[in-house]
N, C-alpha and C positions, 0 to 999 in steps of 0.2 A: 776177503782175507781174514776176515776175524772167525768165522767158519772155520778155517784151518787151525786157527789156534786154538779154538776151541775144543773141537772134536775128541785131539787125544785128551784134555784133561776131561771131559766128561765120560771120556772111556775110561779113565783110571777112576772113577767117583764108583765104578761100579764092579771093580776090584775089593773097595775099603769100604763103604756103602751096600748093605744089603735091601735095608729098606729103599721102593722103585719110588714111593711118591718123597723119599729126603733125596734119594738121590735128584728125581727131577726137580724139586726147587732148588737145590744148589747149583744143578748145572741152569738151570734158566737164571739165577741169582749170576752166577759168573758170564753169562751171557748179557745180561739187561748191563754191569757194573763194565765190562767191555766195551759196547754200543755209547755207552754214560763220556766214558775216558774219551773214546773217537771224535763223541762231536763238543766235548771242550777241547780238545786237539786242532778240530777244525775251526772254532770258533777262535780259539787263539790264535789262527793262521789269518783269518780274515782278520783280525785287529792289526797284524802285523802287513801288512794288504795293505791295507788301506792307512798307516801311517809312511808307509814305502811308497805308495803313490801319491802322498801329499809331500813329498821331501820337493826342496827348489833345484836340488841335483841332475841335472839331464841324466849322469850315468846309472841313479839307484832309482829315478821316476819313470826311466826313457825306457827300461831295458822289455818291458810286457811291450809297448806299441815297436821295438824292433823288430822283436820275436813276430809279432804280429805283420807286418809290413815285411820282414825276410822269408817268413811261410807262405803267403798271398803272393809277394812274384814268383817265388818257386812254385809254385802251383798252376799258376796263369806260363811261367815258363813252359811246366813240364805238360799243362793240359791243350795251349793254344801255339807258344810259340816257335816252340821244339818239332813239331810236327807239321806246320807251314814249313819250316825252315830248311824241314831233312829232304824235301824234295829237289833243291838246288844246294844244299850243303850239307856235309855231315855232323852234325851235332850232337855232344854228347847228353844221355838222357840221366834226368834224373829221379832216383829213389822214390814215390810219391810215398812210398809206404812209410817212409820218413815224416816226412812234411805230413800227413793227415792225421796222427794222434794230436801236435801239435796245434796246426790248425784249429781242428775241432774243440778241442780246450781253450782256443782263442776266441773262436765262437762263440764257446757258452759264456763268457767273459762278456764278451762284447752283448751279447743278449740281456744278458743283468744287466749292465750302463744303459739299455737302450729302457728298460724296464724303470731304472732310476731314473730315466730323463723325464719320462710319462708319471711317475710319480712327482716330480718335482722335488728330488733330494737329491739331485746329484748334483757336481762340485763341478762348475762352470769355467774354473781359473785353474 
């Protein structure tokens, strides 16, 4: 995504820019100072993360393991039960294409906690 943003301002650097090696250090300069913004973006998401799932709240600590638990039966629905099912009843199917961006974003979640449990830093309560 930052590719796209990028792109057209370094196409106009070469509009107002005649010199190729100023023009390529500003545009790799607005490129590095982009990439810079993203992962304190990101970093400030994971602090916000991880004060969200220490909350004693079921509704603002619960709502990743629902998501996670609502994606996994619709999956197990739509990959095992739906298709035993349709042979003696008609069932309606559902979207996977839905449930799998999800999922898989649950996954990579669930991957890091299992990563933190083998490190011994993850939050046991």
């Amino acid at each position: 995504m930052l590719e796209q943003l990028i792109a057209p301002i370094s196409g106009l650097l070469g509009k107002f820019i005649e010199d190729k090696d100023q023009k390529n250090a500003l545009a790799h300069e607005i490129a590095t100072l982009a990439q810079k913004e993203a992962h304190k973006n990101a970093a400030l998401q994971l602090e916000v993360n991880k004060v969200e799932a220490a909350h004693k709240s079921l509704f603002v600590a619960g709502w990743r393991p629902f998501i996670g638990w609502v994606s996994g039966i619709g999956l197990l629905y739509s990959v095992l039960i739906s298709p035993i099912l349709a042979i003696w009843l008609v069932m309606p199917a559902i979207d996977s294409d839905l449930l799998m961006p999800t999922l898989g974003g649950m996954l990579g979640l669930g991957a890091m906690r299992s990563y933190e449990k083998v490190k011994g830093v993850s939050r046991e309560k």
